[in-house]
C-alpha positions as CSV (number, residue, x, y, z in Angstrom):
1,X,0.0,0.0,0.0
2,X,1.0,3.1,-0.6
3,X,1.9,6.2,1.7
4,X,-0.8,7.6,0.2
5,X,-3.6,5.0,-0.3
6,X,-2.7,4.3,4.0
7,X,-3.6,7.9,4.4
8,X,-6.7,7.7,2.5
9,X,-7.9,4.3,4.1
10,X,-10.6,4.4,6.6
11,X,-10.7,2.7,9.9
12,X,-13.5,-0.3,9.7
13,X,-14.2,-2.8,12.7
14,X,-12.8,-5.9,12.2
15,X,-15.9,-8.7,12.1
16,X,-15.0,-9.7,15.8
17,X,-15.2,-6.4,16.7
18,X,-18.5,-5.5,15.2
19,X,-21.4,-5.5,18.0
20,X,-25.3,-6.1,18.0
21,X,-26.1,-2.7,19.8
22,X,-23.9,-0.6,17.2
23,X,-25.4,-2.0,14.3
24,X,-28.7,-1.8,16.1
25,X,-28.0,1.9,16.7
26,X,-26.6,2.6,12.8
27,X,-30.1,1.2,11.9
28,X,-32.2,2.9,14.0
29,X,-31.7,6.8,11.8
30,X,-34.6,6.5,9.0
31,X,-31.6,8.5,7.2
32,X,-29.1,5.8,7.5
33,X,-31.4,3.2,7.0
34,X,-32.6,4.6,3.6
35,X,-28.7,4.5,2.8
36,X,-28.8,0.5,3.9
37,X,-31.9,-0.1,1.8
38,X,-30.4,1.7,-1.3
39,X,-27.3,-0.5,-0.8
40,X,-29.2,-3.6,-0.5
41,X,-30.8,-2.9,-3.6
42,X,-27.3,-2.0,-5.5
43,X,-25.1,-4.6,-7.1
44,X,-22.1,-2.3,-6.9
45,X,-20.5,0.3,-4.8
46,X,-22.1,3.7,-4.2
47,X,-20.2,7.0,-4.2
48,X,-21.5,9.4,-1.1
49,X,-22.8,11.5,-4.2
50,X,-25.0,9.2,-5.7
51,X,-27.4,9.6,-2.5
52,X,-30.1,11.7,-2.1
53,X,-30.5,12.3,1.9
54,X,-32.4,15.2,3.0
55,X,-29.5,16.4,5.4
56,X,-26.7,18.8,5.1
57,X,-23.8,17.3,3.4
58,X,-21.7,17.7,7.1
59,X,-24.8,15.6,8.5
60,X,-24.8,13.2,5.7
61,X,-21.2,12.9,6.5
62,X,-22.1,11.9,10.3
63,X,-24.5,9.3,9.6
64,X,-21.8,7.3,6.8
65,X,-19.3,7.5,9.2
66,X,-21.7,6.3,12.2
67,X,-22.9,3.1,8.9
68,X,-19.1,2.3,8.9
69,X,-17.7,2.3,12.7
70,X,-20.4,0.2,13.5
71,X,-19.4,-2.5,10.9
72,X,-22.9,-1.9,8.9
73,X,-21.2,-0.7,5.7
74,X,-17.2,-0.7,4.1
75,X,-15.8,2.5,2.5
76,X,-13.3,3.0,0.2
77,X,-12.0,5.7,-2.2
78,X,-12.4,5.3,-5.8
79,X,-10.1,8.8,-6.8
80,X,-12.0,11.4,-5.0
81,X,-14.9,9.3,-4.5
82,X,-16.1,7.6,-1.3
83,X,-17.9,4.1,-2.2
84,X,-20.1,2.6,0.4
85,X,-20.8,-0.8,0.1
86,X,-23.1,-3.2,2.3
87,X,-21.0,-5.6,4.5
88,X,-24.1,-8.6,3.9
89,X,-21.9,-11.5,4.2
90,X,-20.3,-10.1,7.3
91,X,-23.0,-9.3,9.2
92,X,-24.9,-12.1,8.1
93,X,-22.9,-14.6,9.2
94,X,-22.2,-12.4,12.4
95,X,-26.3,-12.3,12.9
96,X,-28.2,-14.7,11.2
97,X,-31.2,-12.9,9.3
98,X,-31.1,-9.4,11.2
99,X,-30.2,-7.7,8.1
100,X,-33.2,-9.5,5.6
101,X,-35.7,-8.7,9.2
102,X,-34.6,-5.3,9.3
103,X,-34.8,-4.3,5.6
104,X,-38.2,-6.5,5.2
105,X,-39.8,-4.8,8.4
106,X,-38.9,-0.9,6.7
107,X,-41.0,-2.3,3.4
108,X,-43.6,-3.2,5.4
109,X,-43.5,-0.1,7.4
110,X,-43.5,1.4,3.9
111,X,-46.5,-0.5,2.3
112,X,-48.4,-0.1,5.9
113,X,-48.1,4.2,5.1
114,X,-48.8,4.3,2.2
């Protein structure tokens, strides 16, 4: 790695490190978990830019960083870009089916509104 690729990388929990009650928390922002759903949904990496949140960009900066220290989400530069992408396998295998419960509740919640 570079001196300057180690500058640019972010710190993520390793999957031993990544607790219930953090991921619970990340998941508990409607903001943040829009972010979740809309990676769920992606089959690649998303830049920070390719989200429309309905914070100010310092806020929207908050709640990424708040997806990635609590294991919840992987980010990595791409240039100037910041891709987010999902860590599924991770915490899947970390917590069997809380990720497919979570996202299926929020469409529920979504059908039951509308």
């Amino acid at each position: 790695m570079t001196e300057q690729a180690a500058h640019r990388a972010l710190a993520h929990p390793e999957p031993g490190g990544i607790r219930l009650e953090d991921v619970l928390h990340a998941l508990s922002d409607p903001v943040r978990l829009g972010i979740v759903r809309r990676l769920a949904d992606a089959p690649d990496a998303l830049a920070c830019s390719a989200f429309d949140v309905p914070v100010t960009k310092s806020t929207s900066t908050h709640h990424f960083r708040v997806l990635r220290e609590s294991g919840v989400v992987r980010q990595t530069y791409r240039g100037t870009a910041k891709l987010n992408a999902l860590r599924r396998a991770e915490l899947d295998a970390l917590f069997p089916g809380l990720l497919d419960h979570v996202l299926a509740a929020a469409d529920a919640e979504d059908t039951r509104r509308a």
